[in-house]
C-alpha positions as CSV (number, residue, x, y, z in Angstrom):
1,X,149.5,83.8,131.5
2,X,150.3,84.3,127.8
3,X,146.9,82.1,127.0
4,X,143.5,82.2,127.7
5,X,143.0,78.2,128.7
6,X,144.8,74.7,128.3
7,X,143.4,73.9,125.4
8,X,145.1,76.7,124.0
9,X,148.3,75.9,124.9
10,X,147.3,72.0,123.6
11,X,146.5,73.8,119.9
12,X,149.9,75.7,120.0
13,X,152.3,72.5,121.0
14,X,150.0,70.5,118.3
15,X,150.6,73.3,115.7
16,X,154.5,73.2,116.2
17,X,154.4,69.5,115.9
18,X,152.5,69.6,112.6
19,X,154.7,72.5,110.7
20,X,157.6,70.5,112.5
21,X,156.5,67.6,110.5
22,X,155.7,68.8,107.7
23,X,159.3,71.1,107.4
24,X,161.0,67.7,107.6
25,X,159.3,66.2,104.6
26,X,161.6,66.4,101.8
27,X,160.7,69.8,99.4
28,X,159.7,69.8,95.5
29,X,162.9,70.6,95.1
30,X,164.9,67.9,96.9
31,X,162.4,65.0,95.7
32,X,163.8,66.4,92.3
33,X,167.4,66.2,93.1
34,X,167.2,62.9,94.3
35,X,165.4,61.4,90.7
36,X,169.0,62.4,89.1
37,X,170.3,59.9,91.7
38,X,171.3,56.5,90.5
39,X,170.2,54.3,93.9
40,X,169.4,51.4,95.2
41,X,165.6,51.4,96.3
42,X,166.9,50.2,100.3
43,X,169.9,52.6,100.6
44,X,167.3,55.3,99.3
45,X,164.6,54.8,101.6
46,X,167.1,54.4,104.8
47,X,168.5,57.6,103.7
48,X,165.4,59.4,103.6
49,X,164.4,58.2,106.8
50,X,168.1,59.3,108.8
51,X,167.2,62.8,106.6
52,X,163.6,63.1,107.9
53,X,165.2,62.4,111.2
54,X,167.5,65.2,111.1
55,X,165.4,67.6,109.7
56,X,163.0,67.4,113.4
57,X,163.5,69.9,116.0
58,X,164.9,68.4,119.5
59,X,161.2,68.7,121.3
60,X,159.0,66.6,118.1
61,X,160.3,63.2,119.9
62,X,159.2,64.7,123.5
63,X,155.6,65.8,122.1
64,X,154.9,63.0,120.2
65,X,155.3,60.1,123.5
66,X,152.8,62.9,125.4
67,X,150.5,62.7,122.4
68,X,150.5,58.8,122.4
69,X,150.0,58.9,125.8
70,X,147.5,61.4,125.7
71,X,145.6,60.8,122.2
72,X,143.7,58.1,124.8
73,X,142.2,60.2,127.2
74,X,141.8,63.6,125.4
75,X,139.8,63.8,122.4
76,X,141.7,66.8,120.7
77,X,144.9,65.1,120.7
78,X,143.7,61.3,119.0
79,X,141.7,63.9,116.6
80,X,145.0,65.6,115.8
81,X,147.3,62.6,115.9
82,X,144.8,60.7,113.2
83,X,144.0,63.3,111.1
84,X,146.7,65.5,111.1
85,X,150.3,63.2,111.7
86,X,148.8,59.9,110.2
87,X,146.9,61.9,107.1
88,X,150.4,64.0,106.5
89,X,152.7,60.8,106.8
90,X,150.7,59.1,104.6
91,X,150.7,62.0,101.8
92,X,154.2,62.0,102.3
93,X,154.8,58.6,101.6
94,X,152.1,58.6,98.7
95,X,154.7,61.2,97.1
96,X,157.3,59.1,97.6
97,X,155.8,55.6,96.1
98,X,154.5,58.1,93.1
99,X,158.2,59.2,92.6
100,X,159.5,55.7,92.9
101,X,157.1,53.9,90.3
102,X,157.8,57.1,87.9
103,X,161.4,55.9,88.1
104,X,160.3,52.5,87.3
105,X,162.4,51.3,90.6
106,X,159.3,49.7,92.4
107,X,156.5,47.1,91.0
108,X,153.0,47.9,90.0
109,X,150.5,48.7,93.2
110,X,147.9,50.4,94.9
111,X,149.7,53.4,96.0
112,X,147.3,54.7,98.3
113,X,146.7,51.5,100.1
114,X,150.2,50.5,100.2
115,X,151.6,53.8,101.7
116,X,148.5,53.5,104.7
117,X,150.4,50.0,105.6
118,X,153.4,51.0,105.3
119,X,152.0,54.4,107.9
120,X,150.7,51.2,109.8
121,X,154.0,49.8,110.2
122,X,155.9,53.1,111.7
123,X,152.9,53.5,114.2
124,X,153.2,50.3,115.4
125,X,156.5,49.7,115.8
126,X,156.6,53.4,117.4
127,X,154.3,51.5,120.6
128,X,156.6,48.7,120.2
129,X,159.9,50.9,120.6
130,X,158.5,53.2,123.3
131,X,157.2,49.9,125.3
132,X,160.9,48.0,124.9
133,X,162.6,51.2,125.8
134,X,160.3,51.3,129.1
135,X,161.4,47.4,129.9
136,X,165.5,48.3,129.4
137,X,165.9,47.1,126.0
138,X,169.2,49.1,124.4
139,X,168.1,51.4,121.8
140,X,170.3,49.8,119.4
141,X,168.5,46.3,119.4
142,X,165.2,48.5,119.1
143,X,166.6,50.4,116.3
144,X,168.4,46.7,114.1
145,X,164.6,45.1,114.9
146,X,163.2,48.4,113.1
147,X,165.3,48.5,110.4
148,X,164.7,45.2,109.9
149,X,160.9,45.6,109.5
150,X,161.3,48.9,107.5
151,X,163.6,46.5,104.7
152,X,161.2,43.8,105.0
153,X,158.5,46.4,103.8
154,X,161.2,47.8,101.2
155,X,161.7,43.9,99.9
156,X,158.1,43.5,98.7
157,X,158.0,46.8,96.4
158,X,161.4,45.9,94.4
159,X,160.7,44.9,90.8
């Protein structure tokens, strides 16, 4: 009764999901503490990730498997999952890479493009995850098998 249709409701649950997002990226200020830090690239990265992690409320893992279920039958949530979460992960990680090469801790590349794959890989092994999870598989041999993928990644961006 507190709004005038569904779609309504659909733009407030996206909007908490985006400024949840987006609160769990790491601030100006902590992407500065973290250059003082003497690291290596893997440990860094993993860290960051467990950070991000924390940093999400309890519902953003809830919303997001309705969006990918959703994002395929109504047209305001693919819009919203494409331009909003994959557009503001990939930012994200285009900050990061920037940071990284600044520090000289990661070869020479094509930022941009190499932060879309690596937005590629988390999407896809997000489906993966949700599928194996549906067919029984423990969520610790889903999470070793991401981590695996994630330090693959990590592996071709070292020096």
């Amino acid at each position: 009764y507190h709004y005038s249709s569904k779609s309504e409701i659909l733009q407030v649950i996206l909007d908490y999901q985006l400024a949840a997002f987006k609160n769990a990226i790491p601030t100006p200020e902590e992407r500065e503490m973290s250059k003082s830090l003497p690291f290596d690239l893997a440990e860094f990265w993993m860290t960051g990730i467990m950070e991000f992690f924390k940093k999400l409320p309890p519902l953003y893992e809830a919303i997001s498997q309705i969006l990918f279920n959703e994002m395929f039958l109504n047209e305001q949530c693919r819009k919203f999952v494409l331009h909003n979460m994959f557009l503001t992960q990939k930012k994200a990680t285009v900050m990061l890479l920037n940071d990284l090469y600044q520090r000289d801790m990661i070869k020479e590349c094509d930022i941009e493009k190499t932060a879309e794959q690596y937005v590629y890989l988390l999407y896809s092994l997000d489906i993966e995850n949700k599928i194996l999870l549906m067919e029984g598989t423990p969520l610790e041999e889903i999470k070793e098998s991401q981590i695996k993928h994630i330090l693959f990644f990590i592996e071709g961006l070292k020096k």
